[in-house]
C-alpha positions in Angstrom: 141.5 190.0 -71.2 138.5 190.4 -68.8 138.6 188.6 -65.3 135.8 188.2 -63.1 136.9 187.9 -59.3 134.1 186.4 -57.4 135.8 186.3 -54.3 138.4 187.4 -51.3 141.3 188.1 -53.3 145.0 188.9 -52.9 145.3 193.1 -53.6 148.8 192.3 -54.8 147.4 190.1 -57.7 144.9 192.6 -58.7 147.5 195.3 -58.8 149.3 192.8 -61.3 146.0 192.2 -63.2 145.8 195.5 -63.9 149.4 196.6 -64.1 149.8 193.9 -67.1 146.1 195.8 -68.7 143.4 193.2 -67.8 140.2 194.8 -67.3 139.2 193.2 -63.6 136.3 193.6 -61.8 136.6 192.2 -58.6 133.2 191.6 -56.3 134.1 189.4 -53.4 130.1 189.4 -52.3 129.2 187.6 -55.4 127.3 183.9 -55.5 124.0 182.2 -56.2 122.2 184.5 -58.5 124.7 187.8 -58.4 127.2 185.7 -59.8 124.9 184.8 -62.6 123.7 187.9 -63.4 127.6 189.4 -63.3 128.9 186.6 -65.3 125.8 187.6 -67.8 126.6 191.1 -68.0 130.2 191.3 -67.5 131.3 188.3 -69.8 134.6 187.4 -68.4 137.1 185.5 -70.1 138.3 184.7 -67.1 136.5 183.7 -63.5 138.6 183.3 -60.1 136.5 182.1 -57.3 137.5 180.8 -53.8 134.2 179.4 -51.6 132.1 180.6 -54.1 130.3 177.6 -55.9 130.1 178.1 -59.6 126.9 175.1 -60.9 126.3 174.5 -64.7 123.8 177.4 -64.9 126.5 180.1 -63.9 128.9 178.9 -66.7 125.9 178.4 -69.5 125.7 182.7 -68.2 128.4 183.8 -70.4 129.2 181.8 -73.5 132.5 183.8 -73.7 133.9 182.0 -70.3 137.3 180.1 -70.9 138.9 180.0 -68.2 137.6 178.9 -64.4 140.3 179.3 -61.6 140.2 177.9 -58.1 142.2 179.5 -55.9 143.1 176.8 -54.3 143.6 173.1 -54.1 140.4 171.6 -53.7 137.4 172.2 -56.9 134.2 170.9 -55.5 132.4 173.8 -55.6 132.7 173.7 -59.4 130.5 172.0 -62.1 133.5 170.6 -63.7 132.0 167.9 -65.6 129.7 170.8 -67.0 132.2 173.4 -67.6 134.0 170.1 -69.5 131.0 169.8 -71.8 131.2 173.7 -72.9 135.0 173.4 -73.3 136.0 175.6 -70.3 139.2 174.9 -68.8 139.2 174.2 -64.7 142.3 175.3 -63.1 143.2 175.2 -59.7 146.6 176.2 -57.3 147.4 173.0 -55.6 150.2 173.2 -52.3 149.6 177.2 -52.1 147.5 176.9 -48.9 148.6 173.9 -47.3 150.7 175.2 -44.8 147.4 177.6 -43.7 145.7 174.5 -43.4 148.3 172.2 -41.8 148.5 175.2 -39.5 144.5 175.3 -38.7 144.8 171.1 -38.3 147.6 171.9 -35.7 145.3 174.6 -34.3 142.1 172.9 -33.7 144.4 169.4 -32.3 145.7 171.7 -29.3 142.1 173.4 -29.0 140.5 170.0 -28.0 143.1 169.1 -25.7 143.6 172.0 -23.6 139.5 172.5 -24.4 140.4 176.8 -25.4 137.2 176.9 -26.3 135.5 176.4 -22.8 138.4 178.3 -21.1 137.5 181.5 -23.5 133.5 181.1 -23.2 134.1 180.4 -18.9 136.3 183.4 -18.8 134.0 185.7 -21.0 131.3 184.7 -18.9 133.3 186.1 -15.8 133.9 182.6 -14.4 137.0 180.8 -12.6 137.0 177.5 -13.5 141.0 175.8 -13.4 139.9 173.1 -11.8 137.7 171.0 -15.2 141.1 171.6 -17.3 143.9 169.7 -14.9 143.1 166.4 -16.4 144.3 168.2 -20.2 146.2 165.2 -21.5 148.7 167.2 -23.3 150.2 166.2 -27.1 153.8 164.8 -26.1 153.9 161.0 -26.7 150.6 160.8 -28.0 150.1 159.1 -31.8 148.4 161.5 -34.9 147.2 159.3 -37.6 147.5 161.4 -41.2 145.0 159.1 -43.6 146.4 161.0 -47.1 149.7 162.6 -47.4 150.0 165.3 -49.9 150.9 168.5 -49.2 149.3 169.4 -46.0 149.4 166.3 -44.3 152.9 166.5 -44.9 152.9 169.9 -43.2 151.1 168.6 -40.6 153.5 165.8 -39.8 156.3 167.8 -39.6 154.2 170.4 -36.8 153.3 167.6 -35.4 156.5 166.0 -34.8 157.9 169.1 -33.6 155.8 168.7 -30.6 157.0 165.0 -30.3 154.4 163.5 -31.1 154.4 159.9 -32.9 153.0 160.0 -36.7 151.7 157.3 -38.7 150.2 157.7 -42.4 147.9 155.7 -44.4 147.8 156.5 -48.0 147.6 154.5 -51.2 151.3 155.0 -52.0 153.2 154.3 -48.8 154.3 157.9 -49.3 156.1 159.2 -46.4 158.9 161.7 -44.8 162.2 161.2 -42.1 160.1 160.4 -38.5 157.2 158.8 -39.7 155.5 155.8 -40.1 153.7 154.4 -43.2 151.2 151.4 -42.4 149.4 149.3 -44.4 145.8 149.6 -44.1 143.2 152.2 -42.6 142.1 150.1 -39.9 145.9 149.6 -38.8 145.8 153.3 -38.3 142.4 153.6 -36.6 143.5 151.3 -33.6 146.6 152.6 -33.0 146.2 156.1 -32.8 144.8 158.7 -30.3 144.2 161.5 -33.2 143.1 160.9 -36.7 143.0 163.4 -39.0 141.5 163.4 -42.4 143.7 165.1 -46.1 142.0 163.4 -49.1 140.3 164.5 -52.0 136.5 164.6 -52.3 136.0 161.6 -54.4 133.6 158.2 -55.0 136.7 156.4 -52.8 136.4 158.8 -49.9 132.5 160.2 -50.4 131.3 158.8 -46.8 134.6 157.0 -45.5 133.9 158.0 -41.9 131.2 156.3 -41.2 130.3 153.6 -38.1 132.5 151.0 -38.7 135.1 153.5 -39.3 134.6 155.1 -35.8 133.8 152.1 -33.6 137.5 151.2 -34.7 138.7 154.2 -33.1 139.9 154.9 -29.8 136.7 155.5 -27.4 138.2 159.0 -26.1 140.2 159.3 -29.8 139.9 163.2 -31.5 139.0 162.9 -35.1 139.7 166.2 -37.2 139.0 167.4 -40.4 140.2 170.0 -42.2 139.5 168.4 -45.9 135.9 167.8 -47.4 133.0 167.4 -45.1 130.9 164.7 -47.7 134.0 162.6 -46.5 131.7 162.4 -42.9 128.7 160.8 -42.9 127.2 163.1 -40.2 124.7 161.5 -38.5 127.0 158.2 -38.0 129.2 160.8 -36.4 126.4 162.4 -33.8 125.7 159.2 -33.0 129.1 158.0 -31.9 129.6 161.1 -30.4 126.5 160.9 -27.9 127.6 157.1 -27.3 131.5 158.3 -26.7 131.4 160.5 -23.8 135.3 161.4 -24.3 135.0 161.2 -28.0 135.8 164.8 -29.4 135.9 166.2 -33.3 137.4 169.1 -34.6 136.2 170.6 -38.3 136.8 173.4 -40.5 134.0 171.8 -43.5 130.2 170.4 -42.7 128.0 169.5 -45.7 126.0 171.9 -46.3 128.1 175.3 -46.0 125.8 178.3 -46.9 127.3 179.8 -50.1 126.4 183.2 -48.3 129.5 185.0 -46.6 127.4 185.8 -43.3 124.0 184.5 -42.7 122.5 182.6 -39.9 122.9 178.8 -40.0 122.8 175.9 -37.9 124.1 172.5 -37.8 123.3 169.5 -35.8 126.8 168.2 -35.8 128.8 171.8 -35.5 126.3 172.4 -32.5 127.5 169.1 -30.6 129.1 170.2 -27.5 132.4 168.3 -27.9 132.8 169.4 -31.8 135.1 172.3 -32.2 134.7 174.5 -35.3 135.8 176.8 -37.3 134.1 178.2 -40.7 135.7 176.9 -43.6 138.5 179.2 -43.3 141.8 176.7 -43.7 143.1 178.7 -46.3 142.0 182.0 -45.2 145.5 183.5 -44.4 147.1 186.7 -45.5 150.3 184.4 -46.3 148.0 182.0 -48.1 145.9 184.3 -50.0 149.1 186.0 -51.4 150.8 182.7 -52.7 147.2 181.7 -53.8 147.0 185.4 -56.1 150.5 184.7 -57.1 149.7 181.5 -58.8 146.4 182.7 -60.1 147.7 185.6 -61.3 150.4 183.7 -63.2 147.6 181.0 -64.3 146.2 184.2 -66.3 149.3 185.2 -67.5 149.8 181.9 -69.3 146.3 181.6 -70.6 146.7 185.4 -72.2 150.1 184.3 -73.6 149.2 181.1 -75.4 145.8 180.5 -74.6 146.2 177.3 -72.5 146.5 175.9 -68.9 149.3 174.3 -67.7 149.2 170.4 -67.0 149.6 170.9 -62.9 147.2 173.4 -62.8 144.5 172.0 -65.3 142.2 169.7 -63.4 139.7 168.8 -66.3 142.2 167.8 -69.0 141.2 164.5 -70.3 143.7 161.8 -69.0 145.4 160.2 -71.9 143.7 157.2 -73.1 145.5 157.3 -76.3 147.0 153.8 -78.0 149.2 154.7 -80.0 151.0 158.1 -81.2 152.0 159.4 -84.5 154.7 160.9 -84.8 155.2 163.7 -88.0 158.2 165.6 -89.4 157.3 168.0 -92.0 157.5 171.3 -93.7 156.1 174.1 -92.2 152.9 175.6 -95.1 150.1 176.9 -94.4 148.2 173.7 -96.1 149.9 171.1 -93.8 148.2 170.9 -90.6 145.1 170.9 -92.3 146.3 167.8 -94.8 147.9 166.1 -92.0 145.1 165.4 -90.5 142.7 165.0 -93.2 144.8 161.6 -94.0 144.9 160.7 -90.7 140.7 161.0 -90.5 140.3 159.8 -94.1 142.2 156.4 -92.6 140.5 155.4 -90.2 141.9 157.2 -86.7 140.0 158.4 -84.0 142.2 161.2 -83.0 142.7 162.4 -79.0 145.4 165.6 -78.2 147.9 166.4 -80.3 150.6 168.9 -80.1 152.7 170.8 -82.7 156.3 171.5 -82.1 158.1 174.5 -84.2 161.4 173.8 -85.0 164.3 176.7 -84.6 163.7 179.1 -87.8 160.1 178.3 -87.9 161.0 175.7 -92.3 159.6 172.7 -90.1 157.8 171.1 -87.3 157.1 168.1 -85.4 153.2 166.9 -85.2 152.8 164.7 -82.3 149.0 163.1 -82.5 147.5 160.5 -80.4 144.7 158.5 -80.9 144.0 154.7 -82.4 144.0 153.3 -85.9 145.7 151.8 -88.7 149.4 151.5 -88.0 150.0 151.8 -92.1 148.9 155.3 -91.9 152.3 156.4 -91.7 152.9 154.7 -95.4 149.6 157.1 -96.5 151.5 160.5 -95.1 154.7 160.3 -96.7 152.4 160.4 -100.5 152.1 164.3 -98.8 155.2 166.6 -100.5 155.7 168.3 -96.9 155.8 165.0 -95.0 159.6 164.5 -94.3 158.8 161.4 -91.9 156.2 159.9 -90.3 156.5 156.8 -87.5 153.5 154.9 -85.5 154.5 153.8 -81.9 
């Protein structure tokens, strides 16, 4: 199998690529118009990309392309719907960089309050300045609002209650650990806490959730910090209510509009805000991180070579079952039956959606499990079929 590795990746997983005799060819510069061209000419089966956005025109590159990897949780940097259309499988690494991100989070919360930025930039600059950090409130005692709690924000409530702090979570579940406190709307959150800090997906429900309204509910000298998707911001709301909020401070690690580029220059109205802290897109960017990340890449390929699938918890664009019924077959294993199974099923009437074929121990029979909609009778119509040894609707 051929892998194309578009990004910063693990050494250990390439050793392991290449130990197990996959041809990689790994090019952590790669985007835009290089990746194009590389997908063109190298026609991997595979792609494993980190920052680096892959759009519709990089995956109509290489008609060979199965397989698109993200390693890492979030996918918003691919053309999935696109990559759907050409029958591409999406796969991602959920939880394997959370604790590098609840570990950022944690990092740019004590950054604004003991303000480490000024105190490094005064001290470079040869000045003694104690004095404009006594009034540092300190995080003892003080509330952190978690709106989401998956895998990092859980991370980050257990840090966070290590330096006794008080935690409170809004998310659609009520999810929640030992120590903290589940409430029962956003706004509930918003009043009540000193720091709120944003882990949800990137999604029509949270495209632009912190917005005006959002922030004048907000504590005036309140932190807001995050460390998940920066279209959840809409950033000039946020430069506005930071120029009206003298004591109002924001910490980030994603602004709309990244460059795809690894260095270049770029700036930002809202990263250049004088009470905005920072830091460039790096959450996951851990040695720790990036070797759980290659691990569970590296074992994403090793499924794909071995039966050419994705498994469920990793495969992100997998149509979510709107199936009505299932049928349920029991029948001799010939080379004719798969074929004839569903040639009845078609011939009465079903639309068809995922199926999956069972081998029984010895390899005489298997189990056809089909989903989809239609007659219920068509179990009646397989059993005419001399392999069919049952056949049930449910």
């Amino acid at each position: 199998m051929k892998i194309l590795i578009a990004d910063l990746f693990s050494p250990a997983g390439i050793n392991t690529l290449e130990e197990q005799k996959h041809e990689v060819i790994y090019d952590k510069s790669l985007s835009g118009d290089k990746l194009n061209e590389a997908l063109s000419t190298h026609q991997p089966d595979v792609l494993i990309v980190r920052s680096t956005k892959v759009p519709a025109e990089a995956i109509d590159s290489n008609a060979n392309l199965a397989v698109i990897i993200r390693a890492g949780a979030g996918y918003d940097t691919i053309d999935v719907a696109h990559a759907s259309t050409k029958g591409v499988y999406v796969a991602n690494c959920p939880g394997k960089n959370a604790t590098a991100v609840a570990e950022l989070t944690m990092g740019l919360i004590i950054s604004i309050d003991r303000r480490l930025g000024e105190n490094y930039k005064l001290q470079k600059e040869g000045k003694w300045r104690k004095g404009m950090f006594t009034k540092c409130l300190g995080l003892k005692g003080r509330t952190l609002g978690l709106i989401g709690f998956g895998n990092i924000a859980q991370r980050v409530a257990s840090r966070a209650l290590a330096f006794e702090m008080n935690v409170l979570t809004f998310n659609r579940s009520g999810k929640t650990i030992e120590g903290v406190t589940a409430v029962g709307t956003i706004d509930e959150l918003l009043t009540q806490c000193d720091i709120v800090s944003l882990h949800v997906p990137n999604n029509k429900d949270t495209k632009g959730m912190v917005n005006k309204e959002f922030l004048e509910k907000m504590k005036a000298d309140g932190v807001l910090i995050n460390t998940a998707r920066g279209a959840a911001v809409v950033e000039e709301d946020l430069v506005a209510h930071l120029e009206s909020h003298e004591k109002f401070w924001f910490g980030t690690d994603v602004l709309q509009g990244e460059p795809s580029e690894k260095e270049c220059d770029w700036e930002h109205p809202l990263g250049m805000h004088p009470r905005v802290y920072g830091s460039h897109h790096i959450g996951a960017s851990t040695i720790q991180s990036e070797n759980e990340i290659g691990q569970e890449a590296v074992r994403i390929c090793e499924v794909f070579a071995s039966t050419g699938s994705v498994d469920n918890e990793n495969w992100v664009n997998r149509e979510k079952s709107s199936s009505k019924q299932t049928i349920v077959v029991k029948a001799k294993r010939t080379p004719e039956v798969y074929g004839d199974v569903f040639s009845v099923i078609a011939k009465h009437g079903w639309t068809i959606g995922e199926s999956e074929a069972l081998l029984c121990e010895g390899g005489a029979a298997l189990i056809l499990k089909i989903g989809g909609e239609g007659p219920e009778d068509v179990a009646a119509k397989l059993l005419d079929h001399e392999s069919v040894l049952s056949a049930s609707v449910s």
